[in-house]
C-alpha positions as CSV (number, residue, x, y, z in Angstrom):
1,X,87.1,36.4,168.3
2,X,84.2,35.7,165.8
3,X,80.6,36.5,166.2
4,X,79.5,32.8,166.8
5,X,81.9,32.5,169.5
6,X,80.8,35.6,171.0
7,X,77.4,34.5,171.4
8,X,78.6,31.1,172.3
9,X,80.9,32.8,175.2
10,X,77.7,34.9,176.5
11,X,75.0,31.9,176.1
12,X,77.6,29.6,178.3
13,X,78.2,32.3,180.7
14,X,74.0,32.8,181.2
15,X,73.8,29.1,181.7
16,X,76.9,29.1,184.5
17,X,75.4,32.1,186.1
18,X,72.4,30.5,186.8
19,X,73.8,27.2,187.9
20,X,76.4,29.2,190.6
21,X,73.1,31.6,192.1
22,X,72.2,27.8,193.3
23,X,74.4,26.8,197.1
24,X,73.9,23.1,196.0
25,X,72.8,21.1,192.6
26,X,70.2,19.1,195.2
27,X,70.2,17.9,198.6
28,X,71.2,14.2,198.2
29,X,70.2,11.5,201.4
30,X,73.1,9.8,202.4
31,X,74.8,8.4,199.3
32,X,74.6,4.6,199.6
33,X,77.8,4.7,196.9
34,X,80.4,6.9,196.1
35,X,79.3,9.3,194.0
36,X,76.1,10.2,196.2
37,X,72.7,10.7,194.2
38,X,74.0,13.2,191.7
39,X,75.8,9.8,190.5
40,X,72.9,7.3,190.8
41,X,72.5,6.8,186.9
42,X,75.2,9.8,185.4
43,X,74.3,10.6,181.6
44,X,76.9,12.2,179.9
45,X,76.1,15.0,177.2
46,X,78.2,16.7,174.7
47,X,80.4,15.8,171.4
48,X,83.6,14.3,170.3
49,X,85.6,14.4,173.1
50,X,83.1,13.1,175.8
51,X,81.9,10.3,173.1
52,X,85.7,8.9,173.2
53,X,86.4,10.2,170.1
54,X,90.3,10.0,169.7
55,X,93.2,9.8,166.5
56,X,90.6,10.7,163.7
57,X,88.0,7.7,165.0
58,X,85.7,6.0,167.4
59,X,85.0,2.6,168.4
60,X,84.3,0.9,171.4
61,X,88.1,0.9,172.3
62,X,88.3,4.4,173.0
63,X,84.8,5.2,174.1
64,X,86.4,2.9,177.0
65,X,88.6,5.4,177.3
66,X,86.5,8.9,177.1
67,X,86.8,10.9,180.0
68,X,82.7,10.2,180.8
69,X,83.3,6.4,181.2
70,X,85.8,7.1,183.3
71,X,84.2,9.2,185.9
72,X,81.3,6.8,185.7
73,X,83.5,4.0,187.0
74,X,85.5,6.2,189.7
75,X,81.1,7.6,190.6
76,X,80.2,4.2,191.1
77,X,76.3,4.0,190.8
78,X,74.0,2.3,187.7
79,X,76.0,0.2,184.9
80,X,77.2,2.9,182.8
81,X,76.4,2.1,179.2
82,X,78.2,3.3,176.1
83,X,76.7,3.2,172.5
84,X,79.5,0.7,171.8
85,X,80.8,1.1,168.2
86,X,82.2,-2.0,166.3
87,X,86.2,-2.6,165.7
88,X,87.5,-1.1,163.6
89,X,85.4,1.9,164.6
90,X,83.1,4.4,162.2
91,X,85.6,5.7,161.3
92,X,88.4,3.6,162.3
93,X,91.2,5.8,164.3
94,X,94.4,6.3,163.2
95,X,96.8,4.0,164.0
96,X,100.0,5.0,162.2
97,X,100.4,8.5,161.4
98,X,103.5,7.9,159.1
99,X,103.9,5.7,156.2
100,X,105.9,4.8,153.1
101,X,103.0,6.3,151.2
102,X,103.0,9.4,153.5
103,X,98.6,8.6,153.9
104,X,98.3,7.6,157.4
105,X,97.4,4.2,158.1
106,X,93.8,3.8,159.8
107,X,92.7,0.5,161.9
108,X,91.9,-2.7,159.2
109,X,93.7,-0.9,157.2
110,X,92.2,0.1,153.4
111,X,89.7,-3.0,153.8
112,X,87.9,-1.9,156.5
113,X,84.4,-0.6,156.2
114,X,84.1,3.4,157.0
115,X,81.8,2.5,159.3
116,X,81.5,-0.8,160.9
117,X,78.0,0.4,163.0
118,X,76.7,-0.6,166.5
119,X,77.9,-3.6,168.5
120,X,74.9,-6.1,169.3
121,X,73.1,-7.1,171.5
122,X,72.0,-3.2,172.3
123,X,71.7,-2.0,175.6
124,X,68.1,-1.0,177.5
125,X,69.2,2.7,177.5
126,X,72.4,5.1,176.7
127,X,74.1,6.2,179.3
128,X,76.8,8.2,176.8
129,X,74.6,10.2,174.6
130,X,77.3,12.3,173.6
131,X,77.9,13.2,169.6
132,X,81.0,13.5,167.9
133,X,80.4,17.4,166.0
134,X,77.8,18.0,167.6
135,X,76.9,22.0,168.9
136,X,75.6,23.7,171.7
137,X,72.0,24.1,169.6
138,X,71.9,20.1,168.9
139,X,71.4,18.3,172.6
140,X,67.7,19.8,172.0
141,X,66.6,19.4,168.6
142,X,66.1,15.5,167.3
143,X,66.3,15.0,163.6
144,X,68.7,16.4,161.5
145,X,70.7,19.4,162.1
146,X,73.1,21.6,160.7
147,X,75.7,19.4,162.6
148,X,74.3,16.1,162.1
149,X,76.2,12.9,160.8
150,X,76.0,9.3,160.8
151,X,76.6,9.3,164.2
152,X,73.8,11.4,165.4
153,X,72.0,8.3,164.3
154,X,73.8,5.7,165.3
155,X,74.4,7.1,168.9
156,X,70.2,8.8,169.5
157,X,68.2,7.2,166.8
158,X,66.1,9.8,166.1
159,X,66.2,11.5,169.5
160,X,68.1,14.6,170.7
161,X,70.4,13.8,174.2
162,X,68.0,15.7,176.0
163,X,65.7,12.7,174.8
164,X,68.1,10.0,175.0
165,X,69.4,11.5,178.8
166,X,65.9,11.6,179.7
167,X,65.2,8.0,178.3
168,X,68.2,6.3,180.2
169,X,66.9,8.1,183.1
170,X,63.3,6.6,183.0
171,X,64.7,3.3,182.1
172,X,64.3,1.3,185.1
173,X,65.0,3.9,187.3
174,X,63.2,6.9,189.2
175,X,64.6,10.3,188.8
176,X,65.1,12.3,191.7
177,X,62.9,15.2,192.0
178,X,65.9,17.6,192.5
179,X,67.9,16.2,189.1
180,X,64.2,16.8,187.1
181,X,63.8,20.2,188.8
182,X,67.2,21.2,188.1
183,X,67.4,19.7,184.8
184,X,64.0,21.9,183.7
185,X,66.0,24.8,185.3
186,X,69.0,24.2,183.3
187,X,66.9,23.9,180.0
188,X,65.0,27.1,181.1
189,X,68.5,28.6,181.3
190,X,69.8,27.1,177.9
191,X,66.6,28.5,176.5
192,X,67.4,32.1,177.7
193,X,70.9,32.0,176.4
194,X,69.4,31.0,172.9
195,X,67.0,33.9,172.5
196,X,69.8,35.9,173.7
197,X,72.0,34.2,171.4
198,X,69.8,35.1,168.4
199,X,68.9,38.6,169.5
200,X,72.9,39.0,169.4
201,X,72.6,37.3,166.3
202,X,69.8,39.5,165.1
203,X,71.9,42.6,166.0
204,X,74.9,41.7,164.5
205,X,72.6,40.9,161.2
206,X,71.8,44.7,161.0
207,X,74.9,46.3,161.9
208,X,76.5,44.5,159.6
209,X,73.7,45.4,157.2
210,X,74.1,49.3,158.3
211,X,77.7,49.1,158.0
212,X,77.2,48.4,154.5
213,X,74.7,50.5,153.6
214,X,77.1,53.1,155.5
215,X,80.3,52.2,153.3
216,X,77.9,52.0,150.3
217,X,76.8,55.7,150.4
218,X,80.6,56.5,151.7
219,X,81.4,55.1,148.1
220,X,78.6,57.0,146.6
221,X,79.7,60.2,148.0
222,X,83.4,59.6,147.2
223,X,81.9,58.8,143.3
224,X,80.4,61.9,143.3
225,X,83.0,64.2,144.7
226,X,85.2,62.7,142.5
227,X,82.7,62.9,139.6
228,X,82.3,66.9,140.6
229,X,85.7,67.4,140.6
230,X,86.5,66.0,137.2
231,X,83.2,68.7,136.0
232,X,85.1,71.7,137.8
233,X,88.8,70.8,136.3
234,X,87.0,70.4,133.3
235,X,84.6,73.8,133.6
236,X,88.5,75.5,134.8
237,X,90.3,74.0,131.9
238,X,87.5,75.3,129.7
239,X,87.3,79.0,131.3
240,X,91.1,78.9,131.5
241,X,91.0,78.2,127.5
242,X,88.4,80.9,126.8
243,X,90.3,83.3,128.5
244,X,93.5,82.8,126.4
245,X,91.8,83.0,123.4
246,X,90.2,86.2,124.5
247,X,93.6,87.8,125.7
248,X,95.5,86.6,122.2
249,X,92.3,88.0,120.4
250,X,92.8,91.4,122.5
251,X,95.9,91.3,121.6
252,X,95.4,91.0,117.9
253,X,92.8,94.1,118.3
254,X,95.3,96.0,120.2
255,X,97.8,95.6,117.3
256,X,95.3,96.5,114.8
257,X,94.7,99.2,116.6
258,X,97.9,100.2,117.0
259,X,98.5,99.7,113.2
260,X,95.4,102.0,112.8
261,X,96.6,104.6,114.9
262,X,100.0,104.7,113.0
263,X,98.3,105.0,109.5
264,X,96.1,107.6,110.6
265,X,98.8,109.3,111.2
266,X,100.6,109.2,108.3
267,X,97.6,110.1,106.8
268,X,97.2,113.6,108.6
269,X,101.2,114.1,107.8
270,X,100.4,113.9,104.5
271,X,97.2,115.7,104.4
272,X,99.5,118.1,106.6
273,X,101.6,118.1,104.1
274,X,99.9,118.1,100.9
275,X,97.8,121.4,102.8
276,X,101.8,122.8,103.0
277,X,102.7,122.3,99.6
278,X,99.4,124.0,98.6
279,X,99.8,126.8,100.4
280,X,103.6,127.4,99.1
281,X,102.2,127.1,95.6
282,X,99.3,129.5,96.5
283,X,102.2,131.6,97.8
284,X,104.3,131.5,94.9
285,X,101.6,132.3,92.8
286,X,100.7,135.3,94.7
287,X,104.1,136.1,94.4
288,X,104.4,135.7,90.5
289,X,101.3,137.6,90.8
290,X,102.6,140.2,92.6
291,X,105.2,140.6,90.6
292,X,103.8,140.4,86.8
293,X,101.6,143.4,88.4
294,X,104.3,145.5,89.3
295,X,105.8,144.5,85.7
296,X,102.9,146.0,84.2
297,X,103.2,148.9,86.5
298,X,106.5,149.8,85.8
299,X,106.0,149.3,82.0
300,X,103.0,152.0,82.0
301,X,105.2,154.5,83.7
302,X,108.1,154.2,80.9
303,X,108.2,156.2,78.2
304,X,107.0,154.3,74.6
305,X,109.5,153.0,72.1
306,X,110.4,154.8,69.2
307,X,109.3,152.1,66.8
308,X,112.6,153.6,64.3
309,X,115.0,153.3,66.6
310,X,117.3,150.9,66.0
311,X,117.7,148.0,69.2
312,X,120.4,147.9,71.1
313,X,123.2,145.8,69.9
314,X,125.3,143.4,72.2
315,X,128.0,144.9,74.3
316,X,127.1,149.0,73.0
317,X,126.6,151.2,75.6
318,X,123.5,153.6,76.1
């Protein structure tokens, strides 16, 4: 159900509240016709289907036939006059729904008028003030309206039906005290049920404006979560990248290290080595030493050479 027929629903409800907390609409004398004083001069109010409004028209054909004309006749009481629209209506009703072309056929056909106006001669007042579109706000504001059409004018002039009701009731005829009192009681009523109608109205304005203010910052929020965690994949992605290129550049420093290690010690085998190889020539030479001393020893303690004596030939004995 929509908003405008929500406050439609509770503005009608206000209004058939107060007219049930009455036990009766008046206390009529003895009804010198059928439908007792409540019928003495019946105005009926409302729109298109109380107007006689009927196939996509109106004229004074089927505002004969509207529901309000009818219970006028059956109520008896004051002539019961109808704003009487001329054939073929304004607009004309439908009168055949199916055609060759497949465009229903209106009344007069495609040479009637849209609108063929009022019948004349007029009548002293309007007992069917009823508008065809009309809305519950219209039956109290005259002039134009949201709702308003050629009708409007052609049915009130430039009244509202609370006017033209009031009018048709003046017009030759004394109101009853009970209709009047009950008719300012019903408009009291109707007036209640339209400041409710527009606090509801009101309300719903700025709820509707707090929902959206609600699912804007819900958007906001979203935005910036989403926003913060793009930053923190990013700031991850980043850290994740840093860290790999410190690991593959411990690495390299591990190997280097490694490398290091290895040709530092190659370098102390060698020294180790080199020491070695000194130490076996110092050695050797102490050796050779050693034994060019003991050479000289052994050559002082041996008798000299007779510097005559022949030297010893190969293979002779001593």
């Amino acid at each position: 159900m929509t908003p405008r027929r929500v406050l439609f629903a509770v503005g009608l409800s206000l209004v058939l509240a107060g007219a049930c907390s009455q036990d009766e609409l008046f206390s009529p004398a003895v009804p010198l016709y059928k439908g007792g004083a409540m019928f003495q001069r019946y105005v009926s109010m409302g729109n298109s289907v109380t107007a006689g409004f009927q196939s996509g028209g109106i004229n004074d054909s089927t505002q004969k036939q509207s529901y309000a004309a009818k219970l006028a006749a059956a109520m008896g009481g004051d002539r019961f006059n109808r704003p009487s629209l001329t054939i073929p209506g304004c607009p004309p009703p439908i009168d055949t729904l199916f055609t060759a072309s497949g465009v229903p056929r209106r009344r007069g056909g495609t040479a009637a008028p849209p609108c063929s106006l009022r019948s004349a001669p007029l009548p002293p007042y309007v007992s069917n003030v009823a508008v065809p579109g009309a809305t519950v706000f219209d039956p109290f504001h005259a002039g134009p309206t949201p709702s308003a059409n050629a009708l409007t004018l052609l049915i009130l002039g430039a009244r509202s039906q609370i006017q033209a009701m009031r009018a048709a009731k003046q017009q030759g005829s004394t109101m009853p005290p009970e209709a009047t009192a009950q008719i300012a009681q019903m408009k009291q009523q109707l007036d209640q049920a339209h400041q409710v109608m527009q606090q509801a109205q009101n309300e719903l304005k700025l709820k509707g404006e707090q929902h959206q203010r609600e699912q804007e910052t819900k958007l906001k929020l979203a935005q910036m979560a989403h926003d913060q965690a793009i930053e923190i994949q990013k700031m991850k992605d980043a850290s994740a990248l840093a860290v790999a290129r410190l690991t593959s550049a411990a690495n390299v420093l591990d190997q280097t290290h490694e490398d290091a290690e290895e040709a530092i010690a190659l370098a102390q085998q060698q020294q180790h080595e080199a020491e070695q190889n000194a130490l076996d020539r110092e050695h050797e030479l102490d050796k050779a030493q050693m034994g060019h001393e003991h050479a000289l020893e052994q050559g002082q303690q041996s008798p000299p050479l007779d510097p005559n004596r022949p030297p010893l030939q190969a293979g002779a004995g001593a």
